[in-house]
C-alpha positions in Angstrom: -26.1 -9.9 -18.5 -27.3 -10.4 -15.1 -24.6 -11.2 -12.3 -25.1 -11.6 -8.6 -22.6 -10.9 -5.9 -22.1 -14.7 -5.4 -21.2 -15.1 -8.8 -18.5 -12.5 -9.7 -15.4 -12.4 -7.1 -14.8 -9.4 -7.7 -18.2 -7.5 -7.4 -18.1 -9.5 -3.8 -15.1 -8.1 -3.0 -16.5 -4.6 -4.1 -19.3 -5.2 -1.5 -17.1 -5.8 1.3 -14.9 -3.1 0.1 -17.9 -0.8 0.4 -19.5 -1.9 3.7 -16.0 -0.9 5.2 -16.0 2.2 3.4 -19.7 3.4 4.5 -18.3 2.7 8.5 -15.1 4.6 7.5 -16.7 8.2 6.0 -19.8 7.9 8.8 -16.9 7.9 11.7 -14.7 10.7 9.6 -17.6 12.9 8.5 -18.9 13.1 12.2 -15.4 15.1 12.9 -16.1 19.0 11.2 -11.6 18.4 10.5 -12.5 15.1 8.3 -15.9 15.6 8.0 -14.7 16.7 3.4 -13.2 13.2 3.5 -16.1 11.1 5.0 -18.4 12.5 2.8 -16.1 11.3 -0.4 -15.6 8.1 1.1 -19.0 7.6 1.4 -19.4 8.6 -2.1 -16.6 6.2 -3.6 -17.9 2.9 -6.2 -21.6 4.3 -5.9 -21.7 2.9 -9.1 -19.4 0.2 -11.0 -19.0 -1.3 -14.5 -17.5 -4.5 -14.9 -15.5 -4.9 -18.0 -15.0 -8.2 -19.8 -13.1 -7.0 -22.5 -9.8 -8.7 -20.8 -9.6 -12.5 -20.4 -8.4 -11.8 -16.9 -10.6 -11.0 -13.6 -13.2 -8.3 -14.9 -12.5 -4.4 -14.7 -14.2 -2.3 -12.3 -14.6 1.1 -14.1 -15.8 3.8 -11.4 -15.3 7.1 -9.5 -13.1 6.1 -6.9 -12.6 9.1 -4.2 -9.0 8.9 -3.7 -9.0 9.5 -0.1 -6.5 7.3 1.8 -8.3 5.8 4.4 -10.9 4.5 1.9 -10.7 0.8 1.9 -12.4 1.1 -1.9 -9.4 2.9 -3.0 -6.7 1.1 -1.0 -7.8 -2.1 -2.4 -7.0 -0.5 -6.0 -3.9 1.6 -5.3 -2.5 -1.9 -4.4 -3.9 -3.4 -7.2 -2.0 -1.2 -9.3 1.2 -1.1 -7.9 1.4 -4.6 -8.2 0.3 -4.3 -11.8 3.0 -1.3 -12.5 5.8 -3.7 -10.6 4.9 -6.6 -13.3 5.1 -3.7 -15.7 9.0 -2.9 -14.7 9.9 -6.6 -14.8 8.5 -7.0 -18.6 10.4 -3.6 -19.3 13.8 -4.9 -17.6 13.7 -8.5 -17.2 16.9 -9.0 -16.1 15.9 -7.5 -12.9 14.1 -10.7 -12.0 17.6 -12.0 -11.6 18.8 -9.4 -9.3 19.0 -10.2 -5.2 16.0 -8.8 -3.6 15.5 -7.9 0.2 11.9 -7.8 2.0 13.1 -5.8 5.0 10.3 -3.6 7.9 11.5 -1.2 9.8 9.7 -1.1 13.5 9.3 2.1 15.9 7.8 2.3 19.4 4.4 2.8 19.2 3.4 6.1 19.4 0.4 8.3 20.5 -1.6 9.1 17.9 -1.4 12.7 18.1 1.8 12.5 17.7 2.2 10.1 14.7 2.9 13.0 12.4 6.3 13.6 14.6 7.2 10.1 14.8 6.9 9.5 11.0 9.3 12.3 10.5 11.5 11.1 13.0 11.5 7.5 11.3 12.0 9.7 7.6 14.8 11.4 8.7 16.2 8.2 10.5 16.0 6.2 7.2 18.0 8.6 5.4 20.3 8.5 7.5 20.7 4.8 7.1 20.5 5.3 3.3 24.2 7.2 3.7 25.7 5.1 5.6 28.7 3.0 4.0 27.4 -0.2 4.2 24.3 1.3 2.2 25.8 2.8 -0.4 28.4 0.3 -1.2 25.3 -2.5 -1.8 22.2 -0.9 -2.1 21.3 -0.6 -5.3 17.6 0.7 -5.3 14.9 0.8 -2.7 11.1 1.8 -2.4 9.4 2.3 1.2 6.1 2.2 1.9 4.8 3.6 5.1 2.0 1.6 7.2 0.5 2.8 9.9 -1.6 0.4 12.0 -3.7 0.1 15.5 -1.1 -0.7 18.0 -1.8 -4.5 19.3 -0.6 -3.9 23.2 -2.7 -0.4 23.5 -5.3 -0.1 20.4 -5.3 3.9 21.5 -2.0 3.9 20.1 -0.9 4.4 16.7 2.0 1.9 15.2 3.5 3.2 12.3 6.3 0.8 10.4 8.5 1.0 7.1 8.4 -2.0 4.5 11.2 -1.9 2.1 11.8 -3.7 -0.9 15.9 -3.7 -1.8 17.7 -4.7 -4.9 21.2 -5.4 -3.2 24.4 -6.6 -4.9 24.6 -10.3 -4.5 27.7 -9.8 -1.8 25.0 -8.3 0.4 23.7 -12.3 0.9 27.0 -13.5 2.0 30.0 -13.0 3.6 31.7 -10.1 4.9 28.3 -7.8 3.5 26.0 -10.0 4.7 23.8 -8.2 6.9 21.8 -10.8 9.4 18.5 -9.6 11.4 20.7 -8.6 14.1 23.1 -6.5 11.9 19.8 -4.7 10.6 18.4 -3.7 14.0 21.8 -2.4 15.1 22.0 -0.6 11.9 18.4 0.5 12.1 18.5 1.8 15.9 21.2 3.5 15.9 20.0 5.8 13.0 16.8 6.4 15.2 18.9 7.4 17.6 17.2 6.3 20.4 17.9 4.3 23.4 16.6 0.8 22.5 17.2 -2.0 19.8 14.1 -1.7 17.1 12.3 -5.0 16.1 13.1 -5.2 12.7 12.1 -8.5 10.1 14.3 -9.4 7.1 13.3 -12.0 4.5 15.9 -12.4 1.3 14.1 -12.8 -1.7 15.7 -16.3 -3.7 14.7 -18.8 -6.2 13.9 -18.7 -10.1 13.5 -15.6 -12.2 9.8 -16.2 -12.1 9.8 -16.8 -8.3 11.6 -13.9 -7.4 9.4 -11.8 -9.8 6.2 -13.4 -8.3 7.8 -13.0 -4.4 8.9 -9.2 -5.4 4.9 -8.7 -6.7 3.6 -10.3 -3.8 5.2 -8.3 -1.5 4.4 -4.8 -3.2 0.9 -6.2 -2.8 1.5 -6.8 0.7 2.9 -3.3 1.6 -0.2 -1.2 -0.1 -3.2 -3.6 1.5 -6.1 -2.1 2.6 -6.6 -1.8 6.0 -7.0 -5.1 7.8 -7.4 -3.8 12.0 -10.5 -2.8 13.1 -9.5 1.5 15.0 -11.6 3.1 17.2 -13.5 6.4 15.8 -11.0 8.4 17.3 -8.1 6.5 16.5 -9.6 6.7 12.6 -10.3 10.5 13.1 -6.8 11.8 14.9 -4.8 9.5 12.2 -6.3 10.8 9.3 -5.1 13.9 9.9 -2.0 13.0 11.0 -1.1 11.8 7.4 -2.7 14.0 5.5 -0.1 15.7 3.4 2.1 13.1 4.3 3.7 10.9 1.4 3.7 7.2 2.2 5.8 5.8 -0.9 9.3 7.0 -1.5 11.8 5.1 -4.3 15.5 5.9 -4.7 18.4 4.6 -6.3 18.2 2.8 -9.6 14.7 1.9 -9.0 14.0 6.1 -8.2 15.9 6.6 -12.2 13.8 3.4 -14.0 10.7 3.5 -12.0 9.7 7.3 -10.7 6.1 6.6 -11.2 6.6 4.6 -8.3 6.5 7.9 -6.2 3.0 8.4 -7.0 -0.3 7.0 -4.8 -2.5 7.0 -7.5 -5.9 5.1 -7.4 -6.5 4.1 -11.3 -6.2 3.8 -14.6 -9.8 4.7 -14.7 -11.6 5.8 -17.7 -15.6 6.0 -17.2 -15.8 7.5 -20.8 -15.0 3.4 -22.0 -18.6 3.0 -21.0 -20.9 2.9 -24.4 -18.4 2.8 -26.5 -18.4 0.0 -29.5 -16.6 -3.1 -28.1 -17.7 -2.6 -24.5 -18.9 -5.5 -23.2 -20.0 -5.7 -19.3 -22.3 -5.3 -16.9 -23.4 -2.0 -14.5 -24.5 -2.0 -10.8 -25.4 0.4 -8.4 -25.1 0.3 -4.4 -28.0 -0.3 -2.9 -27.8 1.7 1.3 -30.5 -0.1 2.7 -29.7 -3.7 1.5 -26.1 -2.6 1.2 -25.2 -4.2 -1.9 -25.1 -3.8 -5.4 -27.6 -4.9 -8.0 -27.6 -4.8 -11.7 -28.7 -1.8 -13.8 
């Protein structure tokens, strides 16, 4: 089985994927401090096997570096959340017909150097939030992801956000709970504790038990893309080690008792040793640094 980049979606995407990544590990393993994570980067998807065992889009089965600012590995991490989220909803259905929130939590932009700060600052400000009355009487379960992108006023600066997925009680979309945009950002700033109103964006999640699953999926998927923005080398470089050590996906609540796995930034459910085995049934490639691309093996 032959198959050309144009002809398999995903073995196009895993081209583009790996075009980012080779500019990613050249700017990190120029810095001696990121220099161990550039050179995985740059060693991440060398070589994939598509699997058509499943009737759905084919498997990529490969060594995927786990670093975080690999786009290779970003692009699967949110793959898989949004595959372990579909996972929860076949386990416990009838959380499909829960009330959902889509709520991000700004900051002021901050200097890169001192993102690490800032993050902890924004940590220790959302649990604050998370004990505040109006929190614990309709809150029911929450995971935050943590998103840190190129600042769009000063592209030297670092702009590091929260997006939340809620499961609320259902008073929380009405009357004397309902907490509007404006109610969030008051809420919000003053457990920053700082001297300004945050920009903050709520969306309430509402429709059919299939729309709210696919809307609750979607946004999962939203909240663990790969990176979109374009940083500077030393933007890249002073950021990467800002977050190293850092976790980026917390759950609590009910969701933290049904769902821990949650907790985890794992890549993949990757299993090279599938390869050769009776039954397998795809096709190998291998990247190719001068053409940058893959072709077939």
């Amino acid at each position: 089985m032959t198959i050309t980049n144009n002809q398999d979606p995903v073995l196009e995407q895993l081209t583009i994927l790996k075009r980012q990544a080779e500019w990613t590990g050249q700017i990190l393993l120029s810095n001696p401090l990121t220099a161990g994570a550039g050179m995985k980067i740059l060693e991440c998807a060398e070589q994939v096997s598509l699997s058509y065992n499943s009737p759905f889009s084919p498997k990529p089965v490969t060594f995927y570096c786990k670093q975080r600012q690999c786009p290779i590995c970003q692009w699967r991490r949110s793959q898989r959340a949004c595959a372990e989220m579909h996972q929860l909803f076949d386990h416990r259905p009838d959380l499909a017909e829960g009330k959902w929130i889509f709520l991000t939590l700004t900051a002021r932009n901050c200097e890169t150097w001192d993102l690490r700060d800032t993050l902890k600052k924004m940590k220790d400000a959302f649990q604050r939030m998370t004990r505040r009355h109006f929190w614990q009487e309709n809150v029911l379960g929450a995971i935050r992801y943590t998103e840190v992108s190129v600042g769009q006023s000063d592209p030297n600066t670092a702009h590091p956000h929260f997006h939340c997925l809620l499961l609320v009680r259902p008073s929380m979309f009405a009357g004397n709970n309902y907490m509007s945009t404006k109610r969030w950002a008051a809420a919000w700033g003053s457990a920053l504790q700082q001297q300004y109103t945050p920009r903050v964006q709520v969306e309430r999640l509402q429709g059919t038990p299939q729309e709210i699953r696919a809307q609750v999926v979607n946004w999962v998927g939203y909240s663990t893309k790969a990176r979109r923005d374009t940083p500077s080398a030393p933007w890249l470089i002073t950021v990467t080690q800002q977050l190293k050590g850092r976790q980026l996906v917390q759950v609590s609540g009910e969701l933290g008792t049904i769902a821990p796995q949650f907790n985890t930034e794992d890549v993949a459910d990757v299993d090279c040793t599938a390869i050769g085995q009776q039954g397998y049934q795809g096709a190998t490639f291998r990247w190719d640094y001068q053409s940058r691309s893959y072709y077939p093996v």
